[in-house]
N, C-alpha and C positions, 0 to 999 in steps of 0.2 A: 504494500500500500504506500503512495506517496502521502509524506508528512504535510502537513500544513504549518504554513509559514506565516505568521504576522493578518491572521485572516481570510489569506488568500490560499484558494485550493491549487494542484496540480491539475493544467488542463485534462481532462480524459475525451473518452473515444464514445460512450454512453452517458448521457444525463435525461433522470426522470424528473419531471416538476410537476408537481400537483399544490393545493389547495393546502395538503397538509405534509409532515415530514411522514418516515415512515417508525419513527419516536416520539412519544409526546414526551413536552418536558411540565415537570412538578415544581414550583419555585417554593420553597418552605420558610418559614417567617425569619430564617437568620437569614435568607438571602439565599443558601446554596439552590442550585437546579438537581433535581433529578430526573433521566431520563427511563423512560420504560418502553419500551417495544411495542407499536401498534399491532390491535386485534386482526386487522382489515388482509380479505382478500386479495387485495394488489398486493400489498405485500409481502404475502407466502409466495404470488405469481413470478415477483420481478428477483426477489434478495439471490436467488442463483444465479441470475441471467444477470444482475449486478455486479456479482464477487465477479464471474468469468472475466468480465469484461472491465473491470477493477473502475468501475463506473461510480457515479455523481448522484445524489438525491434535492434536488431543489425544494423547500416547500417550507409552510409557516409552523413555528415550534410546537403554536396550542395556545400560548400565554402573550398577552399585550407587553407592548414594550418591552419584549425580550430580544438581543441581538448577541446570541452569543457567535465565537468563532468557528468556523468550521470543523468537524472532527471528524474520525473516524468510529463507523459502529457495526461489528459483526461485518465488516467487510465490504461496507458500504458509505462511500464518503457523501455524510451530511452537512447540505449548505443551508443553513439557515437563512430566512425571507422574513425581515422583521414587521412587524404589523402596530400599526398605534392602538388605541381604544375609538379614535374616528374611523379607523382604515375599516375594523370589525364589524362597526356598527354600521356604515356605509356599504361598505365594498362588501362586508360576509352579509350579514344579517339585513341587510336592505336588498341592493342589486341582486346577489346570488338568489338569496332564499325569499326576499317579497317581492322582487319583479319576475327574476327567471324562472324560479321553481314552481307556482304556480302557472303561469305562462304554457310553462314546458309538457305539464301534465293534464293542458285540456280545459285549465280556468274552472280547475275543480272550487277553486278559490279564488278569488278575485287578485290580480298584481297590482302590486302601488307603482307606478310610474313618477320617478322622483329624477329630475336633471343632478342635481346634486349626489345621491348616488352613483348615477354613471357617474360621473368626473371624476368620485373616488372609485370607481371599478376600472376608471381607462388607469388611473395613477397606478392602482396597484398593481395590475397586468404589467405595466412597463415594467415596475420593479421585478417582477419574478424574471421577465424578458433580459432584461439586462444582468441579472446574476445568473442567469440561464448561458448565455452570451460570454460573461466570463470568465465561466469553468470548462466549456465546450473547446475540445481540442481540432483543429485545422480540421473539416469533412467530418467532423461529428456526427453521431445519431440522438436527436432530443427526440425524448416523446413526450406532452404534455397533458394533461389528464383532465378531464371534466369540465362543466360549464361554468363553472367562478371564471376560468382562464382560457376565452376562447379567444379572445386577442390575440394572447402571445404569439400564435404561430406570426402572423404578419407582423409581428415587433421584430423577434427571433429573425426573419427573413429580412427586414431591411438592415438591420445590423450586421447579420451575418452571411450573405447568402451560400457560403462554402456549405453549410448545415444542411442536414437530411432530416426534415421534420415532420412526425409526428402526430396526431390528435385523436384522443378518444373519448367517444363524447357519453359518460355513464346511463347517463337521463333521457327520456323519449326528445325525437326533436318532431315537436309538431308541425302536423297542416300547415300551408302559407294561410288560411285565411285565419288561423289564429296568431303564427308566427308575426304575420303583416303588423299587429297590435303594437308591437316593440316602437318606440319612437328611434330607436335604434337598432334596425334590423338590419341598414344596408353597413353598419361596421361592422357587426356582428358576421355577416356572412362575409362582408372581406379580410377581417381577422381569421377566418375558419379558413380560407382559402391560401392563409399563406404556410397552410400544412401542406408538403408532397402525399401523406395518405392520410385521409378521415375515415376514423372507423365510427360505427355505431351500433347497438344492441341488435337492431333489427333491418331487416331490407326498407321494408316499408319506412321506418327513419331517415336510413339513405335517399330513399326517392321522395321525401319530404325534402330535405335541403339539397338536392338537383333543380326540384323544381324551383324552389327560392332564387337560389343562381339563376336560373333561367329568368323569372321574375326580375334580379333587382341586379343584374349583372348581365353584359354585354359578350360572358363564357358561352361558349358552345357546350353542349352535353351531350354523349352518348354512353348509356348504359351506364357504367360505374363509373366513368371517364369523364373528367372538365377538365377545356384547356383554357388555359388562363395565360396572360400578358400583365408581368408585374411593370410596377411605374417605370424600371430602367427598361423596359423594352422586351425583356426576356421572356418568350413563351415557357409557359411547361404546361405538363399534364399529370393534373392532379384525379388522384382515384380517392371517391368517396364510395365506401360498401360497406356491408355487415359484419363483423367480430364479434358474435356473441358471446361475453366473456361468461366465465366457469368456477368450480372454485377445486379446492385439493379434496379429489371425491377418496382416495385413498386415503388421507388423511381422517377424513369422517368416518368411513370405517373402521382402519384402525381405534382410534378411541371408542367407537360404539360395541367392538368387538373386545375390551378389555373388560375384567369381571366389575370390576369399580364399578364402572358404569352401569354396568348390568344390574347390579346389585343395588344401584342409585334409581334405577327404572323401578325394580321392584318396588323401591320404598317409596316412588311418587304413587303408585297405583293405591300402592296400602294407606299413604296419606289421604289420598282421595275418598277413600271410603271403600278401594277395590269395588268400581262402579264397574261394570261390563261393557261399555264406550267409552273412552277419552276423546274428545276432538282439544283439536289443539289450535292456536293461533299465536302466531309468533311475529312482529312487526316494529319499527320505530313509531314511535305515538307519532303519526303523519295523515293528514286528511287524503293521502292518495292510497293510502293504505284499503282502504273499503269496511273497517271496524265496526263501523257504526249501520253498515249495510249488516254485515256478519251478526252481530247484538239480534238485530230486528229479527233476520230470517228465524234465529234461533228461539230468540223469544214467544216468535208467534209457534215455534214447533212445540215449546213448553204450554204454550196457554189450552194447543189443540190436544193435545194428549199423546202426540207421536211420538214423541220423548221425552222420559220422564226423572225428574231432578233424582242427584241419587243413583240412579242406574243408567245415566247419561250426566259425565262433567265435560265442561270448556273450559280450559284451561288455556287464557289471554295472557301472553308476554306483551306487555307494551313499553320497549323502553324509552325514557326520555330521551327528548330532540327539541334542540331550538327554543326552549323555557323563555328566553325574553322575547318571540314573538307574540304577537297579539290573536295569532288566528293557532294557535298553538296550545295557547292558555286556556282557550276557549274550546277546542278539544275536549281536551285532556278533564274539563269540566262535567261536558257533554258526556261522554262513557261511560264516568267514574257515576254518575247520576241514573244512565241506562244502567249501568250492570250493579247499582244497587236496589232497583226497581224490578231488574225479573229476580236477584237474591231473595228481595222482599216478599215478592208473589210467589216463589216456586221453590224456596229452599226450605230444610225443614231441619229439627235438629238433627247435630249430625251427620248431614249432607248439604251441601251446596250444587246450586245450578252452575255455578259461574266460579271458577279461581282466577282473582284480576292481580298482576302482577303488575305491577309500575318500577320497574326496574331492569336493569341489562345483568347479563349471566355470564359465566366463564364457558370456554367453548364444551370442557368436561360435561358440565350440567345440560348444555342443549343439546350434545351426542342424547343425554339420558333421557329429555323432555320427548327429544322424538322418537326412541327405541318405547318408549311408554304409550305414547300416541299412537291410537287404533286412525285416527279421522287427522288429515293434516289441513286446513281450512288458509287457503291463501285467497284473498279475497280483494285484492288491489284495485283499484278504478282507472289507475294506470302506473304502470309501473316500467323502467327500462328493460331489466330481466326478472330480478326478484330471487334472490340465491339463498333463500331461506327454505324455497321446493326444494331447489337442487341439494340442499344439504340434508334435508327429511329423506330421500330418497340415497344418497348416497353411506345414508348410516341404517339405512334396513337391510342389512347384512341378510337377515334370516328371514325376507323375500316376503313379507306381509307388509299391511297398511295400506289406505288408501289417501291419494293427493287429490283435494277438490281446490281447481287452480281455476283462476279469473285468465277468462281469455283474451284479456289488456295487458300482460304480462309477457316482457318478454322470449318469457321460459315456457309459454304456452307454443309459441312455434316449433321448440323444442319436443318437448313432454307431450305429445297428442297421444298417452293414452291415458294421463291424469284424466279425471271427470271434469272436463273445462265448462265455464260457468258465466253464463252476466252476470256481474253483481247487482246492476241495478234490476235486474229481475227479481225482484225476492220472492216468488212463488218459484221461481227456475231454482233460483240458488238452495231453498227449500228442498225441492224434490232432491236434490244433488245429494244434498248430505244425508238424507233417504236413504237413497241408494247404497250411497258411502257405506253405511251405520249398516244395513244391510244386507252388504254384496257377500255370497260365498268366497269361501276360501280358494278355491281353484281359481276363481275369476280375481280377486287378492292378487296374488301370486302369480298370474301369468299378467296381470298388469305391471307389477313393479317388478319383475325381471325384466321386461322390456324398458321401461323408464329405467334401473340402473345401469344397463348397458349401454344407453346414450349418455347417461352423465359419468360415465366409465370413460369413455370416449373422449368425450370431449370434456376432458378436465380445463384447472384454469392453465398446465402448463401447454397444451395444444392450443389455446386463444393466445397467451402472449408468444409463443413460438410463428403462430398465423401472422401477428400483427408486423413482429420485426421482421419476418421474410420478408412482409410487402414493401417495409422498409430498406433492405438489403437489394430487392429489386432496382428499386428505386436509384440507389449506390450504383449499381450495375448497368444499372442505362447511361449512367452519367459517363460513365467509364468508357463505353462502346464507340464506336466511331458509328458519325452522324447518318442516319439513312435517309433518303428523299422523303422532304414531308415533315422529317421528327421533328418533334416541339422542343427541342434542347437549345434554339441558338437565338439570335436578336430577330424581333420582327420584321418585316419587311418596311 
């Protein structure tokens, strides 16, 4: 590993930059930091394809006002992106989360449109861009991560253009006639355009922002292909297409397959009341989540007599998210009010309808939540993939359970043999978990061996291996000698 010198990193050959590090840091009231190792997916995906490549981490610590120096962790050189208490509240918890995030998912919620925001979301973008920009070694590969930071790619490119970059976009990108909303939609797309590859959860995503280009840019488009003419004149062709990303389904298994765990499943059932159904629901407290869809259906199944408290639990993980929003708080109010109202109506001593969790778990305890879980209830209104199926499914080792998945869900393109569902159906969504609660055993089981063998498959290290080919392509075009027609040189 090269050392860090005076704050400054050794260029490398790979830099990742997202939103966050891939360590939060803990600041304790004498002052010191401690850092811990993030839970997240990307994570487990990238830390090999990291070390290999003796690669860069860009992103922000966790904590305001924190600037520490670059270090090294686990084999992976972290560059901190310092963040004020305005940058947060502007640039995260404004732009990102009450313009985009809503926006993004269909205006399941209303976005606040604030100019001030953007101006802190353009400010912040540069900053990651340009510390992006100064770890990146001569023909780099940056990859950039998510919609806090769709900018950077066109920052990243006019600083640097030697760079081979980048972009994957976590979250749905919607429709133009919802997208169109954005009073900043034509920067938006031409930051996204200054990646060599966009990826996104879904095709249908893809051909949502093709067609925007088309709409709000002068790019040609075919198929996964825009070609684009940056300001200095240079054509290139940019592929935007689908990455469905994955998570470490081996990993899930493994823990779900050690006795601990096993023996932690037992003792949720017995907590339970040893009810003969568990359904389960597992989510960040987030209005695209579909929770309060999921409440309803379930409730009205408790009022009908179809299932009966006691010998049917739901068992709601919701863990906090976003607490100083306002449409958040107001959630988190709303649930906790439903699910003490069918408790009220339908529980008795002794048994509960409803176990509501408001709180996040160690991955140990969610291997056990879902080896416990007869019913796994993904119920999203929109969602980019939703890797909470993928992981219920990758840790039923012993070939039962059934996945009732919202077919607004990424993972629903995937998973077609989950019982896919509209949530906003609530007589559909009803019958589903019907079915679910139940289906035989032979039909069990020849369901989730099909669904494990696709997320067998397509783990997360076969998505990020997808992603940097297309980038290495990319490398390799640059490299080749020019053919009649290629988009590699000045326009005419």
């Amino acid at each position: 590993m090269g050392e860090t010198v005076g704050g400054v990193v050794e260029r490398v050959g790979l830099v990742v930059v997202s939103n966050r590090l891939p360590v939060d840091a803990s600041v304790h009231d004498d002052g010191t930091v401690v850092w811990t190792r993030s839970p997240g997916g990307l994570v487990t995906a990238l830390e090999p394809v990291m070390r290999a490549a003796d690669g860069a981490w860009v992103g922000w610590p966790g904590a305001p006002d924190l600037e520490p120096a670059p270090f090294d962790s686990d084999g992976i050189r972290i560059v901190p992106v310092a963040l004020s208490a305005e940058d947060i509240e502007g640039y995260y918890e404004g732009f990102s989360n009450d313009t985009l995030w809503p926006l993004y998912h269909d205006v399941i919620s209303a976005p606040s449109f604030h100019r001030e925001w953007w101006e802190r979301y353009v400010a912040v973008n540069r900053r990651f861009a340009e510390r992006a920009a100064e770890v990146a070694a001569d023909g780099a590969t940056v990859w950039v991560h998510d919609y806090q930071l769709q900018l950077v790619p066109r920052m990243l490119r006019e600083l640097r253009p030697d760079l081979v970059i980048g972009f994957f976009d976590h979250i749905p990108f919607p429709p133009y006639g919802i997208f169109a909303q954005l009073p900043w939609r034509q920067q938006i797309v031409d930051g996204l355009l200054g990646a060599d590859v966009i990826g996104f959860q879904r095709v249908a995503d893809a051909g949502n922002f093709t067609r925007a280009v088309r709409r709000l840019t002068r790019s040609a488009t075919r198929g996964t292909e825009i070609d684009v003419t940056d300001q200095d004149g240079i054509r290139r062709r940019v592929v935007a297409k689908a990455f469905p990303i994955s998570i470490d389904a081996a990993e899930f298994e493994r823990l779900a397959r050690t006795p601990a765990v096993q023996r932690r499943a037992r003792e949720i059932r017995e907590g339970l009341g040893s009810p003969r159904t568990v359904l389960l629901g597992v989510d960040r407290l987030d209005y695209t989540k579909g929770i309060r869809h999921r409440l309803k259906a379930y409730g009205e199944l408790l009022a009908e007599g179809e299932v009966v408290a006691g010998e049917t639990v739901l068992v709601q993980v919701a863990s906090p998210s976003r607490e100083r929003v306002a449409a958040y708080v107001q959630l988190r109010d709303e649930i906790e009010l439903t699910v003490g109202r069918i408790n009220g109506d339908h529980s008795t001593v002794g048994s509960v309808a409803i176990s509501y969790l408001h709180q996040g778990f160690p991955r140990e305890e969610m291997a056990a939540l879902y080896l416990a879980a007869d019913v796994m209830l993904v119920t999203a209104l929109r969602d980019g993939m939703n890797l909470v199926a993928k992981e219920y499914v990758a840790s039923r080792f012993d070939e039962d359970g059934v996945l009732v998945l919202s077919e607004f869900t990424g993972a629903a393109d995937e998973l077609g043999r989950a019982l896919l569902v509209n949530p906003h159906d609530i007589e559909g969504l009803k019958e589903a978990i019907l079915q679910a609660v139940r289906m035989p055993k032979r039909s069990r089981r020849a369901r989730m061996r099909s669904l494990r063998r696709r997320v067998a498959e397509h783990d997360v290290a076969a998505w990020s291996a997808d992603m940097l080919a297309a980038l290495d392509a990319v490398r390799v075009g640059r490299s080749a000698p020019a053919a009649p027609g290629r988009l590699d040189g000045r326009a005419g």
